[in-house]
C-alpha positions in Angstrom: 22.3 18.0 101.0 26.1 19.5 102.0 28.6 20.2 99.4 31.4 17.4 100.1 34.0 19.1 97.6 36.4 19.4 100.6 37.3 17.9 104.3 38.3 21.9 104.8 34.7 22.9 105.6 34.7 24.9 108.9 31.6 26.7 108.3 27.9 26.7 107.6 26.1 27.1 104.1 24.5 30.9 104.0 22.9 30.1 101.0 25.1 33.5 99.0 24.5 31.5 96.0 27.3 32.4 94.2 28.6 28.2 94.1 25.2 28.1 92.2 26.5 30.7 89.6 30.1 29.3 89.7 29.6 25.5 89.0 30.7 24.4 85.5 27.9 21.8 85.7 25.3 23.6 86.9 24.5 20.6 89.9 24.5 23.4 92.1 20.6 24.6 93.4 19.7 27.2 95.8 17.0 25.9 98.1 14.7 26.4 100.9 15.7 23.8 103.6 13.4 21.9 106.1 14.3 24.4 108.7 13.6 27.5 106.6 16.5 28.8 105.1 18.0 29.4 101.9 21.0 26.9 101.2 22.9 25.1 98.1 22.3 21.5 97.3 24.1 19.8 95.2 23.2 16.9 92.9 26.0 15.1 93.4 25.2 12.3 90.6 26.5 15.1 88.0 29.3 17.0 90.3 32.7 16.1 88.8 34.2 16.8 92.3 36.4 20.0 90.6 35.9 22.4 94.0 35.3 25.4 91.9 32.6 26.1 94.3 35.0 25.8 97.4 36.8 28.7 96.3 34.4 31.3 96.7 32.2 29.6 99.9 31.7 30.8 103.4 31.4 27.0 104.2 35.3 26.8 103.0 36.2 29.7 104.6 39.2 29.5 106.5 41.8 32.5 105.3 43.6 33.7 108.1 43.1 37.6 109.0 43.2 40.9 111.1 40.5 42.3 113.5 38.6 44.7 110.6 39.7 48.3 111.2 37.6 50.8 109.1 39.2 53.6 107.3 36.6 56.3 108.5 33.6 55.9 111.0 30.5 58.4 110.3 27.7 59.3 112.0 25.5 60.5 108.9 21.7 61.3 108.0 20.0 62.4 105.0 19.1 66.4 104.5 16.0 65.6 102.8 13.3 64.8 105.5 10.9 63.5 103.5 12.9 60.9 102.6 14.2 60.4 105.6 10.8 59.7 106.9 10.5 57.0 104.5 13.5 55.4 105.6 14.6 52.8 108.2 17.6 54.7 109.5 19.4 58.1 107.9 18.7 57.1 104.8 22.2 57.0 103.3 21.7 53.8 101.1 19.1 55.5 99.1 20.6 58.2 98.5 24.2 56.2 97.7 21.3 54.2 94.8 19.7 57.3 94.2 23.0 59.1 93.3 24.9 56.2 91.2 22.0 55.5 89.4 21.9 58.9 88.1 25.8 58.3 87.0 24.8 54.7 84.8 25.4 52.3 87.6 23.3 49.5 88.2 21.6 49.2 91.4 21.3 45.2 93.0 19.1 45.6 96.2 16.9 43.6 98.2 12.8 43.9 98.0 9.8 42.0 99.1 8.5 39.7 96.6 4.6 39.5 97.4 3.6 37.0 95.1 6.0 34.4 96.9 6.1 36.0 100.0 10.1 36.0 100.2 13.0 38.7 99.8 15.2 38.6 97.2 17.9 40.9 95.1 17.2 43.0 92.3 18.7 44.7 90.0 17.1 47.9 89.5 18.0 49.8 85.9 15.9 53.1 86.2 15.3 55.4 89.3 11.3 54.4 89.3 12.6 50.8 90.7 14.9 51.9 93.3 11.4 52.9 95.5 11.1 49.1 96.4 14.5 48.7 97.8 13.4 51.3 100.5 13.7 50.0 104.2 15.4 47.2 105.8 14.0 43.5 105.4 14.3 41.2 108.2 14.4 38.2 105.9 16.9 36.0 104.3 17.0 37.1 100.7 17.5 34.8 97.4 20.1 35.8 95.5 20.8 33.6 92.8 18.3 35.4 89.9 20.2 38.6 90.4 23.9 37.8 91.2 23.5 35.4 87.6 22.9 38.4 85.4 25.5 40.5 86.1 27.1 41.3 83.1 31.3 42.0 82.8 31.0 45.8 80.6 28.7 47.4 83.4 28.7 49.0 86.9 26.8 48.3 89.7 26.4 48.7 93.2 25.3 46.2 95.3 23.5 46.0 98.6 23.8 42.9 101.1 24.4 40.7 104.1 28.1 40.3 104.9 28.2 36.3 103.8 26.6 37.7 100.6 29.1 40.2 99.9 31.8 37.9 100.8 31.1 35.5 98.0 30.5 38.4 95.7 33.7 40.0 96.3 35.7 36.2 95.7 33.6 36.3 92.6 33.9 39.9 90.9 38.0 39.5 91.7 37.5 35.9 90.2 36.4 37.2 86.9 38.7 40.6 87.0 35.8 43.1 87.0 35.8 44.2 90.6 36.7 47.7 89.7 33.0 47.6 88.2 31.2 47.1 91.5 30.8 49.1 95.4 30.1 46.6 97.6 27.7 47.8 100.9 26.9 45.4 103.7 25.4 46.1 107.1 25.9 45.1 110.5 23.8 41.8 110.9 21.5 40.5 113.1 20.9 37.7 111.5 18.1 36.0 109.4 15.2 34.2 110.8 13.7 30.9 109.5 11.0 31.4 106.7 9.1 28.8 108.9 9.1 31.8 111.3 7.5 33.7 108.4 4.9 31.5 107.2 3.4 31.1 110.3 3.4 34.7 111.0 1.2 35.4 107.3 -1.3 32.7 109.0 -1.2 34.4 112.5 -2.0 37.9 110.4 -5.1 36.7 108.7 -6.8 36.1 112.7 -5.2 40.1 112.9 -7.4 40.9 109.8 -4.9 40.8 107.4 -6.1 38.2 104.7 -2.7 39.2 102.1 0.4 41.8 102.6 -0.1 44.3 100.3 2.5 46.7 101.7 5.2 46.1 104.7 7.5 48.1 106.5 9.5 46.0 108.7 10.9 49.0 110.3 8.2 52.0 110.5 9.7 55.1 112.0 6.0 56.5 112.7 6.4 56.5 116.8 9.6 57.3 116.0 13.6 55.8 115.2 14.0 54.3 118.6 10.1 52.9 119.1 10.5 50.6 115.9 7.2 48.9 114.9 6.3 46.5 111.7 3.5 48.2 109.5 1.2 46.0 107.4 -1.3 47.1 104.6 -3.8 44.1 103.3 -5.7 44.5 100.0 -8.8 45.1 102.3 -7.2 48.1 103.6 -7.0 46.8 107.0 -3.6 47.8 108.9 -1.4 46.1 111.0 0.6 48.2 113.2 2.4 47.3 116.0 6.2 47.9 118.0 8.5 44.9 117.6 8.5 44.5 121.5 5.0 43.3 121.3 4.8 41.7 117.8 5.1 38.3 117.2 7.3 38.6 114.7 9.4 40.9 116.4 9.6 39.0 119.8 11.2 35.8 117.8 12.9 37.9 115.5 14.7 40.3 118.4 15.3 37.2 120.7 17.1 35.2 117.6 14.9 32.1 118.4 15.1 30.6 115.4 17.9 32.6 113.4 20.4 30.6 111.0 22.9 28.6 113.0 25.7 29.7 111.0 24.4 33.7 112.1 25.2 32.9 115.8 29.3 33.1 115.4 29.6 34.9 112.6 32.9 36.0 111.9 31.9 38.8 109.8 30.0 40.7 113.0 32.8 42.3 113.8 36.4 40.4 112.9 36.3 40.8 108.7 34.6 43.3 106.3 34.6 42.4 102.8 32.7 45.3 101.5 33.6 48.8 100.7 31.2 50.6 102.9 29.3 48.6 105.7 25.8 50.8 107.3 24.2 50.6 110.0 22.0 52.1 112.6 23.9 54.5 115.4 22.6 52.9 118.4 24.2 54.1 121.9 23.8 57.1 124.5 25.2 59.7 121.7 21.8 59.9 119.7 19.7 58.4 121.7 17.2 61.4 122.1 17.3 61.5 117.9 13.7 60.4 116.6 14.4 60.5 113.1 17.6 58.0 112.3 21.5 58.4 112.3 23.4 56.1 110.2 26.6 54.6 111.6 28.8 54.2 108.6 32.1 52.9 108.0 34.2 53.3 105.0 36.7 50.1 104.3 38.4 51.1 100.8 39.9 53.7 98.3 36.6 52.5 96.3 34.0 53.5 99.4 35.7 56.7 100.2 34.9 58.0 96.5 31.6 56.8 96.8 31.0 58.5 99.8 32.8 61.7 98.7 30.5 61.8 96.0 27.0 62.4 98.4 28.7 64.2 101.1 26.6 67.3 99.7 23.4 65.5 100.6 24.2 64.1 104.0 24.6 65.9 107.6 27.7 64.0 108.9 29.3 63.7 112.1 33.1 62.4 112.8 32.8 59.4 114.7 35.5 56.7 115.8 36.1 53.4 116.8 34.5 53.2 120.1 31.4 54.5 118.9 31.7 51.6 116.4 32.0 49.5 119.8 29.2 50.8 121.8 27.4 50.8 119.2 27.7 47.4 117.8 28.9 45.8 121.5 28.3 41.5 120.4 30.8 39.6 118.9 29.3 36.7 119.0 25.6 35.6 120.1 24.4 32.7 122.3 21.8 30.3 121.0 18.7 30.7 122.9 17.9 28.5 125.8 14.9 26.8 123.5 16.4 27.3 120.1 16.1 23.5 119.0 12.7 23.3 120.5 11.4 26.1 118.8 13.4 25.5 115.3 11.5 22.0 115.3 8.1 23.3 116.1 8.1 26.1 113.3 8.1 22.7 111.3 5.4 21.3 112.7 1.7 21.9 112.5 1.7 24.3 115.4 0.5 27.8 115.7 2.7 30.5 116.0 0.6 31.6 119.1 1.2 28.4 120.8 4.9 27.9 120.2 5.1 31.5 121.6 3.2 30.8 124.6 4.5 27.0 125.1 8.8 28.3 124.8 9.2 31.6 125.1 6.3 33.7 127.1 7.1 31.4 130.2 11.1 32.4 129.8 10.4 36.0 129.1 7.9 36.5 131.8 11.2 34.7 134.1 13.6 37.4 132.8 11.5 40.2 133.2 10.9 39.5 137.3 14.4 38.5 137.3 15.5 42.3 136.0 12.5 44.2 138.5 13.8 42.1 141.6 17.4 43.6 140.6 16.5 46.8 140.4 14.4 46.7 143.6 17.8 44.8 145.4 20.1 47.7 144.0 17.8 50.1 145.6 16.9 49.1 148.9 21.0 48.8 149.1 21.9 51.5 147.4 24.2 50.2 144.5 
């Protein structure tokens, strides 16, 4: 169900969950929808129509503002090479938790629940619980446990999506404790359906893995730029395999069944709401690095003291706008030619194989032949 608190809605619900925290009546609920995605639903029969939640709701979003220009751009990795092994990129989150939870500050991060088989936030009081924030999650995460127990007297950091950090930041200046919190968002590819996700647990039991005992989305073992999905079952069977090739990866990469609202997000590049925003540096200036360069941009008074504060444990490199720009090149993304085909089979009784082979082998296996009969045109002619 939509929240009708407004006829200003000019955006989709990212399911932040903060309306859910916010509502004086508590009719708000966080939810899985049919299509696999975390969203708020509202039981209207107790909603006294006050638009509290309006106020702090990508949905409702409709400020007016400037192209998002960064304070500082880094290129930065971490010194340590153990950890950054263990790491999806240059391992500067960790050592930003690491750090500030050494100085008191809470850490709220995203891990893999594998009882439920979803991500969610967490907020981690003791260095021991930072290990399971380690490593990018390609998953919508559910926010709503976490973001409820902040409490007003302590400090936290927070790591998340761009729509998630926007509602935080509305919230945090709502109720006047923003000076308690670093925000850190990432550049965002968007979140699959957890129909996507489902399926691929079933397709991993044919692969041997019966239940995910351990996953790294983004495994760094053939290296930064040859990123593959590790798997560990119970049985101690592994699952290895480069996202080119993987299922998971193939539907995930291609954004065939991503959140609609991911697809013109204005957040991409047009508004930052966070203090510092990370990423991977992707682009001809590192491209022979194996081991993972951050691309990091600091946005406030706030995340340059933060980032002061590790400088000592990070190899950095000035970077500027345009590598910000090569870097992170889209704007906006197109929906896939067989987006609503494949949205509505991941609801369906289908295998993953099938849907695979029935909407999007037969396209790739077109673009592919499409690119080699280029290539072979440019050279015969010499472009």
């Amino acid at each position: 169900m939509n929240i009708n608190c407004s006829n200003n809605q000019v955006n989709q619900c990212t399911g932040c969950g903060i309306c859910a925290i916010v509502c004086p009546n508590k009719c708000i609920s966080i939810i899985k929808n049919n299509n696999g995605f975390f969203e708020a639903s509202v039981d209207e029969f107790n909603c006294s129509n006050c638009g509290l939640c309006t106020k702090f709701c990508y949905k409702f979003f409709n400020d007016t503002f400037e192209n998002f220009t960064p304070l500082s751009v880094y290129a930065c990795w971490s010194r340590d090479e153990e950890l950054l092994k263990a790491c999806s990129s240059g391992g500067f989150a960790t050592i930003l938790a690491r750090s500030y939870i050494e100085k008191g500050y809470n850490i709220c991060g995203v891990l893999y629940d594998y009882k439920n088989e979803i991500c969610k936030h967490k907020i981690a009081k003791q260095y021991e619980d930072l290990f399971e924030f380690i490593g990018s999650k390609y998953l919508q995460s559910y926010t709503f446990e976490a973001f409820s127990k902040f409490k007003p007297n302590e400090k936290y950091i927070v790591f998340g999506s761009p729509c998630q950090i926007l509602g935080l930041r509305k919230y945090i200046k709502f109720k006047k404790i923003e000076n308690n919190f670093i925000l850190v968002d990432f550049y965002c590819h968007g979140v699959p359906s957890y129909n996507l996700w489902e399926k691929y647990i079933e397709y991993l039991r044919i692969c041997g893995i019966s239940k995910i005992n351990n996953i790294n989305f983004v495994s760094k073992r053939n290296g930064w730029h040859n990123r593959c999905i590790l798997i560990n079952s119970n049985s101690s069977t592994e699952y290895f395999k480069n996202y080119k090739s993987d299922l998971f990866g193939i539907f995930y990469g291609g954004m065939y069944c991503h959140n609609s609202p991911c697809f013109r997000c204005i957040f991409r590049k047009d508004l930052v709401c966070s203090d510092i925003r990370v990423s991977d540096f992707w682009g001809s200036r590192f491209k022979s690095n194996q081991k993972g360069v951050n691309l990091i941009t600091i946005n406030t008074p706030a995340g340059e003291k933060a980032f002061s504060l590790i400088q000592n444990m990070l190899e950095i490199k000035n970077s500027s706008i345009s590598d910000l720009k090569n870097s992170k090149p889209w704007r906006f993304y197109k929906h896939p030619i067989r987006y609503n085909k494949v949205i509505n089979d991941l609801k369906s009784d289908k295998k993953l194989l099938s849907i695979y082979k029935k909407h999007i082998k037969p396209f790739l296996f077109f673009t592919r032949n499409l690119h080699r009969f280029v290539r072979i045109i440019k050279r015969f002619f010499n472009l």
